[in-house]
N, C-alpha and C positions, 0 to 999 in steps of 0.2 A: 446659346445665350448664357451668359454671367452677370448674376444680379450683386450686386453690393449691398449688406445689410448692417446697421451699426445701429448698435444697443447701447444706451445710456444712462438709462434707468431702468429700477427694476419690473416697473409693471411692461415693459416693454419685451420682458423675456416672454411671457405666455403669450401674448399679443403674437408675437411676431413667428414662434411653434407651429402653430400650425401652417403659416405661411410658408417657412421654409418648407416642410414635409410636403404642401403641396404643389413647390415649386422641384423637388425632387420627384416628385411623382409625374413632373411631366419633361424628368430629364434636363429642366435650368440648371445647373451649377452656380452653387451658392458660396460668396465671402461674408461671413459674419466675422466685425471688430466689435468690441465692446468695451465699455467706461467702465475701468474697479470701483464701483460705486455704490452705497448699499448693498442689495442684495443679488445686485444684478448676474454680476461671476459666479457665486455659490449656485443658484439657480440653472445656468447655463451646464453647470458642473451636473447640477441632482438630475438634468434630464441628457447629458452627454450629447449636447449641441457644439458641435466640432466652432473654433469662435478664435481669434487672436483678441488677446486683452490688450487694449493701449488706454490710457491716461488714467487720470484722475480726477476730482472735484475741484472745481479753482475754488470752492470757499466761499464765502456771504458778502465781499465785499466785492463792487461793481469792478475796483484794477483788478483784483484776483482774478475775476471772472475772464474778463478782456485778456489778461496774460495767458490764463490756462484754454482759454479759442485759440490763441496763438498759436500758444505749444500743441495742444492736442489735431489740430487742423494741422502741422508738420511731419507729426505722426502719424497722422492717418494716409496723409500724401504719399508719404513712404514708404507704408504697408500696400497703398495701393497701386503704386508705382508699378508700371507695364505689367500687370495682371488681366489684360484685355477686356475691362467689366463696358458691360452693354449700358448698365441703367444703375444707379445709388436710391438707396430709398431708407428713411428713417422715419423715426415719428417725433420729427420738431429737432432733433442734433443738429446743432449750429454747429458744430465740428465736421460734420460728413456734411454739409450746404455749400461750408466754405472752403474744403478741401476738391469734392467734387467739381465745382466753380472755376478751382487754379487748376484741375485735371482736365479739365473739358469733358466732361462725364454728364450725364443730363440725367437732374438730379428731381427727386419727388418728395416732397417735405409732406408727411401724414400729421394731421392737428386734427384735435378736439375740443380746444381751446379756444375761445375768439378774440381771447384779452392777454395772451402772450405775446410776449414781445415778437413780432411777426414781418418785423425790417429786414432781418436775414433772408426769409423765406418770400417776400415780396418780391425783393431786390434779387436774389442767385440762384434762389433754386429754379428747376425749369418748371415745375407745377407744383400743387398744392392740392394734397387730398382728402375731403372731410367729410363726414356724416353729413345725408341730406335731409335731416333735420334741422340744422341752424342755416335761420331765415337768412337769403341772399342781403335784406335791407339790412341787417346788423351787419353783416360782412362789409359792406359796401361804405356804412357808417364809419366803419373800424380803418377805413382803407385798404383793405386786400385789397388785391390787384383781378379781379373776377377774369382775366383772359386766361388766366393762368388756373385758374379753381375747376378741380375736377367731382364729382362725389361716388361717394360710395351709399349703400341702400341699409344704412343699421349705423347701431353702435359699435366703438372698436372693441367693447368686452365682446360683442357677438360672433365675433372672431373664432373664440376658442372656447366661449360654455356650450357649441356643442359636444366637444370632448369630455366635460366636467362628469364625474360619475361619485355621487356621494360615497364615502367611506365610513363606516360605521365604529371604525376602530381612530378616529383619528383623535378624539377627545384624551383617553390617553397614554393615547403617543407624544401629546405635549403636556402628559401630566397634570390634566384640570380632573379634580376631585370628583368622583361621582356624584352625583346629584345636583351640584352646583351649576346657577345659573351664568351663564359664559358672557362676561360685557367685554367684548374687544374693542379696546379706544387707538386709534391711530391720531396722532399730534398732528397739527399742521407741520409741512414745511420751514421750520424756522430759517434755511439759509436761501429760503426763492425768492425772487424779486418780488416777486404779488404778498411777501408775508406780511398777515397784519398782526403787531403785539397783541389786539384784543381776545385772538385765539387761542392764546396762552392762558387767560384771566380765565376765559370761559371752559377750557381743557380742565385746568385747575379744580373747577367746581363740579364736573363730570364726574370726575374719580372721586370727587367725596361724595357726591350722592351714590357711586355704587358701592363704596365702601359703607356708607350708611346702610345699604339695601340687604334686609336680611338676607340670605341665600346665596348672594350674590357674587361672583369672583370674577374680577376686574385682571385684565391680561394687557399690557402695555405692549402694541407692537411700535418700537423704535424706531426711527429713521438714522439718528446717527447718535454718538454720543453727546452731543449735544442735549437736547431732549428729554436724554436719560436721566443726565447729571440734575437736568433742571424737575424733573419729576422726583429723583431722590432725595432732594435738598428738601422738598415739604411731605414727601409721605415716606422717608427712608422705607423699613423692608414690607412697609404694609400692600406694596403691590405686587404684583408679578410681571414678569417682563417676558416675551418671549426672544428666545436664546439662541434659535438655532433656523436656517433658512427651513421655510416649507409652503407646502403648495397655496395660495394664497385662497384660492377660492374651496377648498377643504375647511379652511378657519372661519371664513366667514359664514359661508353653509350650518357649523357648525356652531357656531354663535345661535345666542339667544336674542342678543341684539348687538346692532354695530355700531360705533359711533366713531366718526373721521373728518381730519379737516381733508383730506385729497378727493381729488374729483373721482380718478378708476376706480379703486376698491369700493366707493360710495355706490356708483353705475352698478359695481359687478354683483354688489348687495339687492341693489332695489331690482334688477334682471331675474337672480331668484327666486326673491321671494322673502328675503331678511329685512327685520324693521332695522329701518338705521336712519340715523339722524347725520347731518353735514355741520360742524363748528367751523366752517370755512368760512373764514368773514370777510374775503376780498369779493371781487367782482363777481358774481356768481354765474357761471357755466351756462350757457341756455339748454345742455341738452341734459342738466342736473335741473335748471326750471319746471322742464318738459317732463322730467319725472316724478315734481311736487307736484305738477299739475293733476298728473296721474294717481295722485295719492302714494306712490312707490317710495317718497323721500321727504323727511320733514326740516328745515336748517333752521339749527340754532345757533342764531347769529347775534345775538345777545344774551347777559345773566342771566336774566330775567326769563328767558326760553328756557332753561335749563329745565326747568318745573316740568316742561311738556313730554320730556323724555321717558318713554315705561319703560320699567326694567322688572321682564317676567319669564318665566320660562316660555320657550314656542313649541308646538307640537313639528317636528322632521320630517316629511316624504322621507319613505326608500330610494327614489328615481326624481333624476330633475328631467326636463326636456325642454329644447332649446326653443323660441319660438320662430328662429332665423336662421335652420341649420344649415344652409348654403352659399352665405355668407365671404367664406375664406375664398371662394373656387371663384368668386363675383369679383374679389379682389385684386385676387391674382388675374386675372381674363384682363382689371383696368390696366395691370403693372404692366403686363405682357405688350400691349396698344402701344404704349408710352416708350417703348423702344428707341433705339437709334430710329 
């Protein structure tokens, strides 16, 4: 059996580690392609995940977008051009849906999202696999196509916290000052469809309360230059940015507190054990609701929330432990099914 795997973002590299390793352990042969896209390649690189890089980001604007599916979906056909794959599988790649689709390849679209744009995945892909948390009535609302909806038993960070092993030495390795309290802010998406300008306004007011916050040292993890430039232009060198790829669930473990517009790292926080707050101000995730519910995640979704944010030192466990460590092996058993 030959699985096809394309990576297009970065949280999608740890995500999808352990799957491969456990689809090599039962002898699958694996193609991993991947998007140069943030951090995705360097990532793939730090952990020597064998991977062909194709395309790029089409950009913020809806023709970009539509041009660079075009392009990248020509590219991926042709990488996967009579390489005899059984099954394509991504997490939401409109490029591997619609490439698979022109291949005749029967393709498995993974979302955690219920408010992405999901016409691609509706219409071509041959299933749809999600966490069987979010209620069937929201899906059904939304228009998924439920003949098609398969689920999985967890979240997709559950994936691979159980590999996660604290490092003691990681604080610095990226150079944060001893004793300082760690606020890593991660921006929203400014080039995603779902972006909302007010996350910007609200980001903005984050980093001066931690820059207010005695003790405090604010770590800007970027998404693209973009972001950077616009976080320079009002706090020039007063913050820190981090510079170099690295393990993403090591920074936020080590964090004292998290604060992000993105759904994964948000998940991978409140999983845990990190206070962190969501400035995500689009349509809020239900399986990010699921975890306000829980008390695991607080959104500030307005100014005016910003107030609710503590910014304090937290006491570390030595050892994390997963509460779903079986997860990956569950995964792969659905992948496996879904065969020719």
């Amino acid at each position: 059996m030959k699985i096809w795997i394309d990576l297009d973002h970065t949280p999608h590299v740890p995500m999808f580690r352990p799957i491969i390793e456990e689809m090599h352990r039962r002898d699958i042969e694996t193609l991993v392609t991947a998007r140069d896209f943030a951090q995705t390649v360097a990532l793939l690189k730090m952990w020597n995940i064998s991977h062909v890089a194709i395309g790029h980001h089409g950009g913020s604007s809806k023709v970009g977008k539509i041009l660079n599916l075009v392009q990248r979906s020509s590219q991926l056909m042709a990488s996967a051009w009579n390489q005899k794959i059984d099954l394509a599988v991504s997490h939401g790649s409109r490029s591997q849906i619609v490439a698979a689709r022109m291949l005749g390849i029967p393709c498995v679209a993974m979302d955690d999202y219920e408010y992405s744009e999901a016409w691609i995945e509706n219409n071509l892909a041959t299933w749809i696999l999600m966490p069987k948390y979010i209620p069937d009535e929201r899906l059904q609302g939304l228009g998924f196509r439920m003949r098609k909806l398969r689920r999985y038993p967890g979240y997709k960070e559950e994936l691979y916290l159980p590999q996660f092993k604290p490092d003691a030495t990681f604080l610095s390795s990226i150079g944060v000052p001893e004793g300082k309290t760690l606020v890593t802010i991660r921006p929203s998406a400014m080039y995603a469809n779902y972006h909302d300008p007010l996350s910007e306004q609200i980001l903005l007011k984050v980093i001066e309360k931690a820059l207010e916050t005695p003790g405090a040292w604010p770590l800007i993890v970027s998404r693209i230059e973009k972001d950077k430039n616009f976080i320079r232009e009002r706090f020039g060198d007063r913050v820190n940015f981090l510079e170099k790829a690295v393990d993403g669930l090591q920074l936020i473990w080590n964090s004292d507190v998290f604060i992000s517009g993105g759904g994964t790292m948000n998940r991978e926080a409140g999983l845990l054990g990190v206070p962190v707050y969501s400035i995500f101000t689009g349509r809020k995730p239900y399986l990010d609701e699921y975890l306000a519910e829980q008390g695991r995640l607080t959104f500030i979704d307005s100014i005016e929330k910003v107030a609710l944010i503590e910014i304090k030192a937290r006491d570390r466990k030595s050892e994390f432990s997963c509460q779903n460590p079986g997860l990956t092996k569950e995964v792969v058993d659905i992948l496996c099914s879904l065969k020719r």
